[in-house]
C-alpha beads as a LAMMPS data file, in Angstrom:
LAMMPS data file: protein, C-alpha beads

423 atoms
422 bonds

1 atom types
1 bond types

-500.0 500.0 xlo xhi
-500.0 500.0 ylo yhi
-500.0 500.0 zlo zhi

Masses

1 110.0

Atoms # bond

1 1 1 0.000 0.000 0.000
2 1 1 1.024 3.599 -0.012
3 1 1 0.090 6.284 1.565
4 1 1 0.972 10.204 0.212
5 1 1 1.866 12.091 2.520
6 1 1 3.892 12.194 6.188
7 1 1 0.961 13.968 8.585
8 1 1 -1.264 12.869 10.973
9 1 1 -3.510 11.272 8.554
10 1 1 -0.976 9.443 6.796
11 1 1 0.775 8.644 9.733
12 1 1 -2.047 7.251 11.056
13 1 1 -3.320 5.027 8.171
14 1 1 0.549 3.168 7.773
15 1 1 0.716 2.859 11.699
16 1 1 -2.435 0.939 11.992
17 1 1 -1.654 -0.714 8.505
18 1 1 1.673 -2.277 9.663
19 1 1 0.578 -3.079 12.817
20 1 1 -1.651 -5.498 11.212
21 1 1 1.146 -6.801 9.050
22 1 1 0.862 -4.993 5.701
23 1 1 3.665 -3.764 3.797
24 1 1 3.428 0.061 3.365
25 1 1 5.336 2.672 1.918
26 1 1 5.010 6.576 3.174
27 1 1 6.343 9.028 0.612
28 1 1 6.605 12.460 2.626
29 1 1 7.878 15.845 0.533
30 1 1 9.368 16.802 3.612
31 1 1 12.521 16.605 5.420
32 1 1 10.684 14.636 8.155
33 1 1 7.417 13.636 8.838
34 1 1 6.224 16.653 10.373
35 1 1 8.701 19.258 8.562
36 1 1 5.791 20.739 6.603
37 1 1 2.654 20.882 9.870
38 1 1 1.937 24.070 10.881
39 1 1 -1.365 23.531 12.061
40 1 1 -2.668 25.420 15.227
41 1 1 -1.389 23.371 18.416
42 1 1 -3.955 21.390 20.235
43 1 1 -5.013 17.905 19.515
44 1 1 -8.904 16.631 21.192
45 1 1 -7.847 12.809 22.481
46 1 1 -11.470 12.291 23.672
47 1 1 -12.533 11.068 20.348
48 1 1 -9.503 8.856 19.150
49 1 1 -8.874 7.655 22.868
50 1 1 -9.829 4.256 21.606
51 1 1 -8.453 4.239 18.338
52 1 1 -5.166 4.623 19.675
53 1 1 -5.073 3.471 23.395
54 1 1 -1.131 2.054 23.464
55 1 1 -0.126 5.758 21.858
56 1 1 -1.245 7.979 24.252
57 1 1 1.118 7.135 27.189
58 1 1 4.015 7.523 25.935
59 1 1 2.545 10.581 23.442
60 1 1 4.472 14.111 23.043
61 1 1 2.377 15.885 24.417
62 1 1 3.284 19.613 25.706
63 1 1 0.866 20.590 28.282
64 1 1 -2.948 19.167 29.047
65 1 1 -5.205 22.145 28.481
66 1 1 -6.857 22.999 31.942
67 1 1 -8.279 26.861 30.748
68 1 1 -10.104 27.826 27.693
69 1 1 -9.987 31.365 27.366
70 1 1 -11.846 33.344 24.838
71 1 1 -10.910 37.102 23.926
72 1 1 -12.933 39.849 22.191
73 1 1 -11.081 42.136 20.867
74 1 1 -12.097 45.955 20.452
75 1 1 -9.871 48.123 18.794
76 1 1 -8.568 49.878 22.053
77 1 1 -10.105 47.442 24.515
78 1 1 -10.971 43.544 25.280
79 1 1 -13.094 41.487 26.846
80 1 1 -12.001 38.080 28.495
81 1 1 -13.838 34.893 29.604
82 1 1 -12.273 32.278 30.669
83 1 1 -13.564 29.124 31.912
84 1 1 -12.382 25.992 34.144
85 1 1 -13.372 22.696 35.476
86 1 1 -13.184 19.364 37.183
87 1 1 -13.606 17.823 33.932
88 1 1 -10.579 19.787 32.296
89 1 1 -8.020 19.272 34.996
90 1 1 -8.679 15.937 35.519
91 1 1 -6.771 12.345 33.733
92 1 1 -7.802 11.076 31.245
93 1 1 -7.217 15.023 30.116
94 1 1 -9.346 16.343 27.466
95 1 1 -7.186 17.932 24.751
96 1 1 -3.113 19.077 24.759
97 1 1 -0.941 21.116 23.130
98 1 1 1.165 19.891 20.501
99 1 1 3.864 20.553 18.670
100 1 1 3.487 18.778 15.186
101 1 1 6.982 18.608 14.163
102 1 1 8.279 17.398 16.937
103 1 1 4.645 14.622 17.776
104 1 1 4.425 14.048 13.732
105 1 1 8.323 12.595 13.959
106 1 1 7.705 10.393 16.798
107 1 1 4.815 9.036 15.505
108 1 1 6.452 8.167 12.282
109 1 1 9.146 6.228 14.225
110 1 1 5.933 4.052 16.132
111 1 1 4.761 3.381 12.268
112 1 1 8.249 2.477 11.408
113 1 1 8.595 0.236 14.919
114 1 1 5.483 -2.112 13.589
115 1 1 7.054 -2.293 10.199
116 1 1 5.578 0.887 7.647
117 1 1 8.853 2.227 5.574
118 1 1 8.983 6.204 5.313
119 1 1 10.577 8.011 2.338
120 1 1 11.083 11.795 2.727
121 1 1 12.200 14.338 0.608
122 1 1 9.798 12.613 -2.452
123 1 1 7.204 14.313 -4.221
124 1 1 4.651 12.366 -5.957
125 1 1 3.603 13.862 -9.230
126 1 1 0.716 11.975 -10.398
127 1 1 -0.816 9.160 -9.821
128 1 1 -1.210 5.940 -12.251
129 1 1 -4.820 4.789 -13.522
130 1 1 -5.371 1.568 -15.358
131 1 1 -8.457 0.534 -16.409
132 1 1 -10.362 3.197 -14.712
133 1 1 -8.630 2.342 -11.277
134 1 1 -5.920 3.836 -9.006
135 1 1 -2.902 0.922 -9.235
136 1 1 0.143 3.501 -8.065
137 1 1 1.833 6.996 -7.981
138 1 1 4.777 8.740 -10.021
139 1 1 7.568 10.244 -7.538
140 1 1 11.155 10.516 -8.390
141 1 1 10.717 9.966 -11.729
142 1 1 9.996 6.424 -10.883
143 1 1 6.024 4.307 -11.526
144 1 1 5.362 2.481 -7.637
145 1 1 2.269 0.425 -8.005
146 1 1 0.292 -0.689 -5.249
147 1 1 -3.292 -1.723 -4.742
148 1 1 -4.635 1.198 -3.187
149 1 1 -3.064 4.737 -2.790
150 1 1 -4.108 6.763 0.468
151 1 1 -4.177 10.464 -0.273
152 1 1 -2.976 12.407 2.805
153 1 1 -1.159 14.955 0.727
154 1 1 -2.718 18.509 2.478
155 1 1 -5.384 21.230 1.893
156 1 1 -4.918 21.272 -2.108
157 1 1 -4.516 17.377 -2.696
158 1 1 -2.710 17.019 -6.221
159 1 1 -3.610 12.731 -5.624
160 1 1 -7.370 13.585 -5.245
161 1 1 -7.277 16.309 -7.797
162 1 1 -5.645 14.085 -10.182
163 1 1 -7.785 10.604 -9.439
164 1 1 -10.860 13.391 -10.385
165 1 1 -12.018 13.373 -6.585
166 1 1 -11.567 16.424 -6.042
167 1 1 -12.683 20.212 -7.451
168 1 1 -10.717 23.106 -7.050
169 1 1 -12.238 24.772 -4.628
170 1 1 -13.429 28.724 -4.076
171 1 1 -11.483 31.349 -2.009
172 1 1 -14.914 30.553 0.155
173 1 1 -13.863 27.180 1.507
174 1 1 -10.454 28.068 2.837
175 1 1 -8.297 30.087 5.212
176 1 1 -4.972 31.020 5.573
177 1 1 -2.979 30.863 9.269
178 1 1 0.313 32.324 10.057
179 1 1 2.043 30.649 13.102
180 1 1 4.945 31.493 15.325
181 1 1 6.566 29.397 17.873
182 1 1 7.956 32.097 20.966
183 1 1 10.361 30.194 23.284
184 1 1 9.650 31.526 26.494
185 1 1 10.782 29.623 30.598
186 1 1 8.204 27.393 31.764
187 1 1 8.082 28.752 35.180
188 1 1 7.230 32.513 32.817
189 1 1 4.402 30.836 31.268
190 1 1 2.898 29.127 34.500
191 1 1 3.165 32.943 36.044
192 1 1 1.776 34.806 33.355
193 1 1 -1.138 32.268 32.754
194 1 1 -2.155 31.516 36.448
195 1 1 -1.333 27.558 35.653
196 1 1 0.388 25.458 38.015
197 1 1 3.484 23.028 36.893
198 1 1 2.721 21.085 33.675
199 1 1 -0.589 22.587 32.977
200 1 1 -1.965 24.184 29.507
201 1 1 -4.324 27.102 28.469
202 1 1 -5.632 27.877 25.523
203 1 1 -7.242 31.159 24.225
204 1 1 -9.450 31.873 21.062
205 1 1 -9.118 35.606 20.127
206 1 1 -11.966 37.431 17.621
207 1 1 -12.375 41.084 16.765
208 1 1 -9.954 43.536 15.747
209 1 1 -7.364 40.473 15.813
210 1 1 -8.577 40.613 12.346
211 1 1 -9.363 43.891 11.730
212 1 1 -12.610 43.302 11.695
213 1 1 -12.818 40.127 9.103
214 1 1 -13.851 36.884 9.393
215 1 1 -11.124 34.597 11.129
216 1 1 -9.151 35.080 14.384
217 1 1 -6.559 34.531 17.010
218 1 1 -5.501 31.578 18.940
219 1 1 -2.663 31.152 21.855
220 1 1 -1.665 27.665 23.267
221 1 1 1.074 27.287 25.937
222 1 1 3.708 24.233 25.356
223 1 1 6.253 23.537 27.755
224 1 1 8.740 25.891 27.074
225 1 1 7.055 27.967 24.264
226 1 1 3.769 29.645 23.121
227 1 1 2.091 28.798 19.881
228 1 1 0.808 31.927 18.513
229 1 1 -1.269 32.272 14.982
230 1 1 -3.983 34.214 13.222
231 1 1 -6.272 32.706 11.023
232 1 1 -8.749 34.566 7.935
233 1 1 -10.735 33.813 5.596
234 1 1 -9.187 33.422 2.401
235 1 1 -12.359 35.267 0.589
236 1 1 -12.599 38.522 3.397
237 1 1 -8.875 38.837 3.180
238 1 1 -8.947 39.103 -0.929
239 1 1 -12.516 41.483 -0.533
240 1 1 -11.089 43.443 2.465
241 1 1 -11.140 47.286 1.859
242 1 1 -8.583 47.879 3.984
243 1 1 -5.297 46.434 2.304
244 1 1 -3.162 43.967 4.920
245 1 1 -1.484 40.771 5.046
246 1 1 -2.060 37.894 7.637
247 1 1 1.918 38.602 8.499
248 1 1 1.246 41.917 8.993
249 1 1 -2.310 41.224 11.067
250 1 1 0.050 38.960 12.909
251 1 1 2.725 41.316 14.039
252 1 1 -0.162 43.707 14.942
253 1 1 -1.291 40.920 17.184
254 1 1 1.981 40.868 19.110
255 1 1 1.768 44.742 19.231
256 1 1 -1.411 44.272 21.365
257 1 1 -0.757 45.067 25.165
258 1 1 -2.657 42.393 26.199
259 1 1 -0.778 40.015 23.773
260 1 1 2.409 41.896 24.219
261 1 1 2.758 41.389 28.299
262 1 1 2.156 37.512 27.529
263 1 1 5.488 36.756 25.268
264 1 1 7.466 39.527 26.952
265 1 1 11.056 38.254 26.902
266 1 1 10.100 35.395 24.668
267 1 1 11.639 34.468 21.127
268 1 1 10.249 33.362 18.105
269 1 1 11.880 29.925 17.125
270 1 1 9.462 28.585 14.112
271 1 1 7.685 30.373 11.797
272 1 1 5.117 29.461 9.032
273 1 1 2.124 29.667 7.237
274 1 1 -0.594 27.214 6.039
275 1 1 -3.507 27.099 3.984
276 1 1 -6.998 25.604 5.857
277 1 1 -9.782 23.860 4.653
278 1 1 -12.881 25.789 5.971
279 1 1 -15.966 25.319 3.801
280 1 1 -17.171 22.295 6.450
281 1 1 -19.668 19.565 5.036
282 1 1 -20.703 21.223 1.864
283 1 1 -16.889 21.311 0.907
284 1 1 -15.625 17.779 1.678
285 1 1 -13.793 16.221 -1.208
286 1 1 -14.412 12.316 -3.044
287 1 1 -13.493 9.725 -0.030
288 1 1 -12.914 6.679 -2.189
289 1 1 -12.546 5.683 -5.489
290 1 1 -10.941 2.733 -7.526
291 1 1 -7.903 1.898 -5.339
292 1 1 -7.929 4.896 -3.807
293 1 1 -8.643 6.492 -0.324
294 1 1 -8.663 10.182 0.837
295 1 1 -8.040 11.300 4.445
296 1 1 -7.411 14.001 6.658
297 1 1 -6.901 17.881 5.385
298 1 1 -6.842 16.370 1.442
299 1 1 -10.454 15.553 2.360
300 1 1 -11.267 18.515 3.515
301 1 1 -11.906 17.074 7.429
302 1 1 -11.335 20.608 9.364
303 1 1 -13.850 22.141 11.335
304 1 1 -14.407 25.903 12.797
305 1 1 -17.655 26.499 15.151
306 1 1 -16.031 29.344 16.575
307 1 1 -15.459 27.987 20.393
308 1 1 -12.930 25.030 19.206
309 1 1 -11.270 24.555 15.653
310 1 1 -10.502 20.879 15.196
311 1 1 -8.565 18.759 12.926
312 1 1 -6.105 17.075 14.104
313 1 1 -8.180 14.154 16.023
314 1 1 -9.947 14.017 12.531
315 1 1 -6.617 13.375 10.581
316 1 1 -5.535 10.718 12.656
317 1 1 -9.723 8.945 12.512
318 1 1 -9.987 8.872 8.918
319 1 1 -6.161 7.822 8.387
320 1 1 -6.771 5.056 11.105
321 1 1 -10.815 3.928 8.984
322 1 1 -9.004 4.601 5.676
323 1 1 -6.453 1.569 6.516
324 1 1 -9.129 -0.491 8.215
325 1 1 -11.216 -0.127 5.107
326 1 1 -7.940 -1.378 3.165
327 1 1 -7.771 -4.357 5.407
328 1 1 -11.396 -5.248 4.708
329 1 1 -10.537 -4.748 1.066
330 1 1 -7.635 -6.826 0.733
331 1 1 -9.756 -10.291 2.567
332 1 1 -11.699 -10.124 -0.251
333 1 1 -9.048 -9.177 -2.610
334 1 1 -11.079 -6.355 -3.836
335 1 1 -9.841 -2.426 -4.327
336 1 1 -12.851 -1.555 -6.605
337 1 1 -14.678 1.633 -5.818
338 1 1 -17.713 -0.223 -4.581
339 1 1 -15.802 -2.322 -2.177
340 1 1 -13.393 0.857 -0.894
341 1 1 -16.740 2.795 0.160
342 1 1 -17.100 0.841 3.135
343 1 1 -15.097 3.930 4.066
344 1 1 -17.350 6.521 3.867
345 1 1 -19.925 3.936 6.065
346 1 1 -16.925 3.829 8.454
347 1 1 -16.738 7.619 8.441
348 1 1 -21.081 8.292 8.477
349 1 1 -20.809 5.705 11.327
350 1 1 -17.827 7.813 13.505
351 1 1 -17.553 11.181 15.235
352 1 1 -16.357 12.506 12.411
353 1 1 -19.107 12.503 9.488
354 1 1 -21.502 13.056 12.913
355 1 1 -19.850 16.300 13.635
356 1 1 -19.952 17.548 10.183
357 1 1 -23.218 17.006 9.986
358 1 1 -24.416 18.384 13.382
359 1 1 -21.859 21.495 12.305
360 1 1 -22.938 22.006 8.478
361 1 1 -24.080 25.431 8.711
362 1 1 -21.409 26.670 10.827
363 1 1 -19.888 28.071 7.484
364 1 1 -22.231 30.131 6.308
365 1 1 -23.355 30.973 10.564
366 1 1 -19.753 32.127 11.122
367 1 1 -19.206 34.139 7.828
368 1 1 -21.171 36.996 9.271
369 1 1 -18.957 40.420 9.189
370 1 1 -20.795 41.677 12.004
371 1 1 -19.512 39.167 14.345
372 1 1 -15.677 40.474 13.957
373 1 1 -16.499 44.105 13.428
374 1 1 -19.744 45.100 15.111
375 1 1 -20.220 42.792 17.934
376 1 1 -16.352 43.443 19.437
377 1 1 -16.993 46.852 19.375
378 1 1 -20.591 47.421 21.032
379 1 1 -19.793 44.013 23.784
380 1 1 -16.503 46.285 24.658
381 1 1 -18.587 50.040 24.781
382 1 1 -21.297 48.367 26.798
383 1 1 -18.170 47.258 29.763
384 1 1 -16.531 50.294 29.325
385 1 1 -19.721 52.356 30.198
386 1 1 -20.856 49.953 33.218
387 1 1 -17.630 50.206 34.700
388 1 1 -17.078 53.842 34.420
389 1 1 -17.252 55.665 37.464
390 1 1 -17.781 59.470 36.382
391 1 1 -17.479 62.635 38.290
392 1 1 -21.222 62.898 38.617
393 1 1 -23.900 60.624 39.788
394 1 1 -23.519 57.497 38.010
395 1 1 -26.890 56.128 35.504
396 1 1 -28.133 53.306 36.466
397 1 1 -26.901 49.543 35.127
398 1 1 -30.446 48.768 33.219
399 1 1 -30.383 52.558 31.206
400 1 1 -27.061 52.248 30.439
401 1 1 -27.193 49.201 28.830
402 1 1 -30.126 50.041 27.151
403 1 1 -28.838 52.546 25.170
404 1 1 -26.773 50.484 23.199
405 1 1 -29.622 48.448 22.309
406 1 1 -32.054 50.189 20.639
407 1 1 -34.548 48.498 18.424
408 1 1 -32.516 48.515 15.642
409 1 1 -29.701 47.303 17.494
410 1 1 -31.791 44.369 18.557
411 1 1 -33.325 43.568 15.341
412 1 1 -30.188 42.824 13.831
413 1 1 -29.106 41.005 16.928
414 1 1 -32.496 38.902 16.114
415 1 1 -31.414 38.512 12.707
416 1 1 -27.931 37.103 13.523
417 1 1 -28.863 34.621 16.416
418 1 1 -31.174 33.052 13.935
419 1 1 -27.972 32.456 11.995
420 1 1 -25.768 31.087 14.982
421 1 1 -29.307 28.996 16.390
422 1 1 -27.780 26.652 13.634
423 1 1 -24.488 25.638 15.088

Bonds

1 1 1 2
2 1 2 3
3 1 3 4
4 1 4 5
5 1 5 6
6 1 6 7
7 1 7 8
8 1 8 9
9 1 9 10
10 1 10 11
11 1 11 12
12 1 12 13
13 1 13 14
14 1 14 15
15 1 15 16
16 1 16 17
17 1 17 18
18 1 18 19
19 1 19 20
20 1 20 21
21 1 21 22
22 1 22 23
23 1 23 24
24 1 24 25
25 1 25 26
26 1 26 27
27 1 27 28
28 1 28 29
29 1 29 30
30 1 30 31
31 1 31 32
32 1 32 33
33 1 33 34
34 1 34 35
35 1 35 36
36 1 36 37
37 1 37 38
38 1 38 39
39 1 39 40
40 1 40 41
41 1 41 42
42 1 42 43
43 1 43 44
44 1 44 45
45 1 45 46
46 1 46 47
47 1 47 48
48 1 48 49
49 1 49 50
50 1 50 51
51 1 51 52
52 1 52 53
53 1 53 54
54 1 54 55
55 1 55 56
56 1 56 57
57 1 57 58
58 1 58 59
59 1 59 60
60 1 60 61
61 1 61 62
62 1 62 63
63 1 63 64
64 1 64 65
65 1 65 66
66 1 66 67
67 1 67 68
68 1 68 69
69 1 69 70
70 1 70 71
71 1 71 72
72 1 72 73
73 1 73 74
74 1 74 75
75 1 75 76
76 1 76 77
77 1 77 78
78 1 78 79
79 1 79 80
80 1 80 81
81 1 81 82
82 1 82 83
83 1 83 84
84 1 84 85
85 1 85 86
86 1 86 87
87 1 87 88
88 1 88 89
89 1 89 90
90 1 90 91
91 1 91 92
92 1 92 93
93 1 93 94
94 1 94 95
95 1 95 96
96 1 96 97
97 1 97 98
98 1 98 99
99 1 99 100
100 1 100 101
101 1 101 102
102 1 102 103
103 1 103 104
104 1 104 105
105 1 105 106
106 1 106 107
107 1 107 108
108 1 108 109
109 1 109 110
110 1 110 111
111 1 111 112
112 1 112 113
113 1 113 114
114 1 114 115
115 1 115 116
116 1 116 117
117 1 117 118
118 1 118 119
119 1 119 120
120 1 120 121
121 1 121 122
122 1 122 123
123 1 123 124
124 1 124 125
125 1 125 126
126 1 126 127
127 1 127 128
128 1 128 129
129 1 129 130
130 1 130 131
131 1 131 132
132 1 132 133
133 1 133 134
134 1 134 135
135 1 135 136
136 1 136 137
137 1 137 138
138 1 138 139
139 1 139 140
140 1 140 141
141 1 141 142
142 1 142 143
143 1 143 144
144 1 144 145
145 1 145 146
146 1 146 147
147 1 147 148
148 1 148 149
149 1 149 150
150 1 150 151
151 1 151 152
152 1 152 153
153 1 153 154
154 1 154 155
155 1 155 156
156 1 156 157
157 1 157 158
158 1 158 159
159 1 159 160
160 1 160 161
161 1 161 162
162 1 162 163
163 1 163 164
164 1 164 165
165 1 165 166
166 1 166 167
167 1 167 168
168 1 168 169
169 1 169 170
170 1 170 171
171 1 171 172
172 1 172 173
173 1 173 174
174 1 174 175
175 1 175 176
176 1 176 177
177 1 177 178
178 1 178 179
179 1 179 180
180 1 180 181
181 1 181 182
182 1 182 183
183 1 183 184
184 1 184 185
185 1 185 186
186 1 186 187
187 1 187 188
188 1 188 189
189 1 189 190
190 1 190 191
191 1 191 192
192 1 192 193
193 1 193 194
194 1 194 195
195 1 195 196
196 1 196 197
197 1 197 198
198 1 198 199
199 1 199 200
200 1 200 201
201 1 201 202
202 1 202 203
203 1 203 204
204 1 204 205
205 1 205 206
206 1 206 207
207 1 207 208
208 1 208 209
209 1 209 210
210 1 210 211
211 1 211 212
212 1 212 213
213 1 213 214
214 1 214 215
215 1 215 216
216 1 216 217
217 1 217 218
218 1 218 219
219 1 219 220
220 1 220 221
221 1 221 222
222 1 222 223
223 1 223 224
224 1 224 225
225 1 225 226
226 1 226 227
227 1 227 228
228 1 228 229
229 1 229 230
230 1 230 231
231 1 231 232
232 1 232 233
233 1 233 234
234 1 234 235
235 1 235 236
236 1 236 237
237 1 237 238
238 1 238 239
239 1 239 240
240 1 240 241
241 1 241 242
242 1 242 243
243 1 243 244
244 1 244 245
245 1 245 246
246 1 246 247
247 1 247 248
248 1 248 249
249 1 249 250
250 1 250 251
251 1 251 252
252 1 252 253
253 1 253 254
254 1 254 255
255 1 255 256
256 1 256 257
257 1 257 258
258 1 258 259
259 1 259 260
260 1 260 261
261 1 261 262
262 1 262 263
263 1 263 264
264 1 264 265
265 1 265 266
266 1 266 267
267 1 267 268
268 1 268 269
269 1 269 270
270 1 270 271
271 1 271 272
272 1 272 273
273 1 273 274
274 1 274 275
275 1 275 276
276 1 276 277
277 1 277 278
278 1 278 279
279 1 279 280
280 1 280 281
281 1 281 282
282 1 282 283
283 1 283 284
284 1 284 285
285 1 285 286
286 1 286 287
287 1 287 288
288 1 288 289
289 1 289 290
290 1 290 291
291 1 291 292
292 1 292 293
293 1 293 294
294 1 294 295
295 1 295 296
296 1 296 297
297 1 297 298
298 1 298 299
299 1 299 300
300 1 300 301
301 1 301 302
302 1 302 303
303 1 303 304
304 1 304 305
305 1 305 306
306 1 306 307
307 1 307 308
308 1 308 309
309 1 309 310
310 1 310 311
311 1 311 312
312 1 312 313
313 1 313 314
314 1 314 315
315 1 315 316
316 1 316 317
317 1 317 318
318 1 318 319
319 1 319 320
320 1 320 321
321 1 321 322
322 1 322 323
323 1 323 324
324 1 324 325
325 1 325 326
326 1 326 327
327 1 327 328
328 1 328 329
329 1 329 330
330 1 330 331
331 1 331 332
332 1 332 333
333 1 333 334
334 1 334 335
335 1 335 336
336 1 336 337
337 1 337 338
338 1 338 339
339 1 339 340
340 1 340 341
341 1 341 342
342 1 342 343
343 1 343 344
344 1 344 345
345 1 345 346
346 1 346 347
347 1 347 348
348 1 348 349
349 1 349 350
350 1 350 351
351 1 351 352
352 1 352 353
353 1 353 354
354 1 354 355
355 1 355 356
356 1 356 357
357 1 357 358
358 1 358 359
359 1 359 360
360 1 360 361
361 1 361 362
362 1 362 363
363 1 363 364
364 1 364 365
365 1 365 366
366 1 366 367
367 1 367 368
368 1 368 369
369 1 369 370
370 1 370 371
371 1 371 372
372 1 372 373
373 1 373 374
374 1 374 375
375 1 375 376
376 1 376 377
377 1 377 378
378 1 378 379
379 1 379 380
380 1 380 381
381 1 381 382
382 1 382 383
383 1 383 384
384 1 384 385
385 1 385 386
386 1 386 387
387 1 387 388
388 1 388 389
389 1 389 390
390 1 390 391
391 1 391 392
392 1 392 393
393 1 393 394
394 1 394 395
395 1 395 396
396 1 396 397
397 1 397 398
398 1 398 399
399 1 399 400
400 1 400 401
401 1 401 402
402 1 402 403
403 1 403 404
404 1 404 405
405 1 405 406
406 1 406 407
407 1 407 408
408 1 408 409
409 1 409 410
410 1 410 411
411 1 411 412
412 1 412 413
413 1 413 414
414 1 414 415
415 1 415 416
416 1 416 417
417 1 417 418
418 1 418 419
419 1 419 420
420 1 420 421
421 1 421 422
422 1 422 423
């Protein structure tokens, strides 16, 4: 078998493949396995815990996340809520932090340790068709065949693309994230975050993070770094009247006082940028075709409802169902299309196809200007004029929020929560 592509999902589809004794070949146009992931910093265990149990104790992890924090951003203000419980702070933990290049190459030494063989540096240029079915790849110059091919290959898949599974997308169904690393003393980040030894926050920022467009922030603490990123829209950014660049949004980010005071003394040790899928559902890709399988970002399988933004557990799920599906295949000695869409039953069946479902208008619910412009702006004016203690007598609490919302006001507000009912 082989599998394109050295991330999560690929890793995930040759570890579970060799550990039940097949021969399978990784070709990875990185370095390393994890040379090219960029992606945010936080990996959900909850819903792989099982699909994966010998992994997880001996896992990379940075730091268990403890605090979710959530920041709306005004232009010369903010507004932060932050939330903890039992459920967070206690084993088996929830979600951690990652860092992918350094948890994508130890997980490509456990595929190696049952037996998958990785080759880096490759690029695979096309894939071979005979007889209407996927029977190999082109990399190197050189025609591999195998029975089925596992596209893991990103956001912009050339495997699916060129197998016809896949439809170049809109500037609608993706986003674009920039992503430092800051190297900053653990005992720093435990002081700065209110987090005892070994324990992880993360923070979701919206507002004028993004001047205003749809996207945002997002902060996770590692052991002895900070992963820092903004993420937009790929269609607001390229409509945007007001020119900028996501670097740029970025280092006005770090300019932030409230951002600022958190990496104080800190330095930036990775730097990157990567492209997103974000259309949800409506956007997913071809799953299966003859001899061939498509999994993790290549099928689109990234999801944004605004309080988490998940992926990575989805990677490693459809990598781990794409190779199960393979094993099913190869009993009967059958890679035909018909056979190979036991996968998408294995998918509609999991967490995964459930979520996308329950989340399919998040999209469209999300992509609502108002939310990053308006919203930041009137939630921060309303604090700033309840906690304002003037010279004078002071109004009182009901009045003074009550001029913010006038019927107007809470028309549109009607108008929008219909919208967001929907997540």
């Amino acid at each position: 078998m082989i599998v394109v592509g050295g991330g999560l999902a690929g890793l995930a589809a040759a570890y579970t493949l060799a550990r039940h004794g097949l021969e399978v070949l990784v070709l990875e146009r990185g370095d390393y396995a994890g040379a090219k992931s960029l992606t945010g910093g936080r990996m959900y265990i909850n819903p792989i815990r099982d699909l994966f149990p010998e992994l997880w104790p001996k896992a990379p992890f940075e730091r268990p996340i403890v605090r979710e924090g959530v920041m709306i951003m005004a232009a010369e203000s903010s507004l932060s809520l932050n939330y903890t419980g039992a459920e967070l702070a206690s084993e088996p933990f929830q979600s951690y932090s990652v860092l992918r290049a350094k948890f994508d190459r130890w997980f490509a030494r456990e595929a190696e340790r049952q037996g998958a063989s990785i080759v880096t540096k490759t690029r695979v240029d096309d894939v071979i068709i005979q007889d209407g079915q996927v029977c190999g790849v082109r990399a190197g110059g050189e025609e591999l065949r195998a029975d089925v091919v596992i596209a893991c290959d990103g956001v912009l898949s050339l495997i699916a693309k060129k197998a016809g599974l896949r439809e170049p997308g809109g500037p609608k169904d993706y986003a674009v994230g920039v992503k430092e690393v800051i190297e900053l003393d653990a005992g720093l980040i435990e002081e700065r975050f209110g987090l005892e030894e070994s324990e992880g926050a993360a923070c979701l920022f919206m507002g004028a993070v993004t001047k205003g467009i749809f996207g945002g922030g997002f902060l996770y603490t590692n052991k002895n770094s900070l992963s820092l990123g903004i993420v937009v829209g790929i269609e607001d950014l390229m409509s945007s009247e007001s020119a900028t660049s996501v670097p740029a949004l970025l280092e006005d980010f770090k300019q932030r006082a409230e951002i600022a005071r958190l990496i104080k003394g800190g330095t930036t040790v990775e730097y990157g940028a990567h492209v997103i899928p974000e259309g949800g559902l409506a956007s997913l890709t071809g799953l299966y075709g003859s001899g061939i399988l498509v999994a993790g970002d290549a099928a689109g399988f990234s999801l944004n409802i605004g309080i988490t933004v998940r992926g990575m557990e989805y990677a490693m799920a459809s990598g781990y169902y794409a190779a199960k599906t393979v094993l099913k295949a190869r009993e009967k000695n059958d890679y035909s299309a018909q056979m190979l869409s036991s996968y998408q039953v294995m998918l509609n069946e999991s967490f995964v196809m459930k979520d996308f479902h329950s989340f399919k208008n998040a999209p469209s619910a999300l992509n609502n200007p108002r939310l990053y412009a308006h919203y930041p702006e009137l939630i921060n004016d309303i604090m700033a004029d309840l906690y304002e203690v003037p010279a004078g007598p002071k109004e009182r609490l009901y009045p003074t929020v009550k001029k913010h919302l006038n019927w107007r006001e809470m028309l549109a507000m009607a108008g929008d929560m219909r919208k967001v009912m929907k997540l």
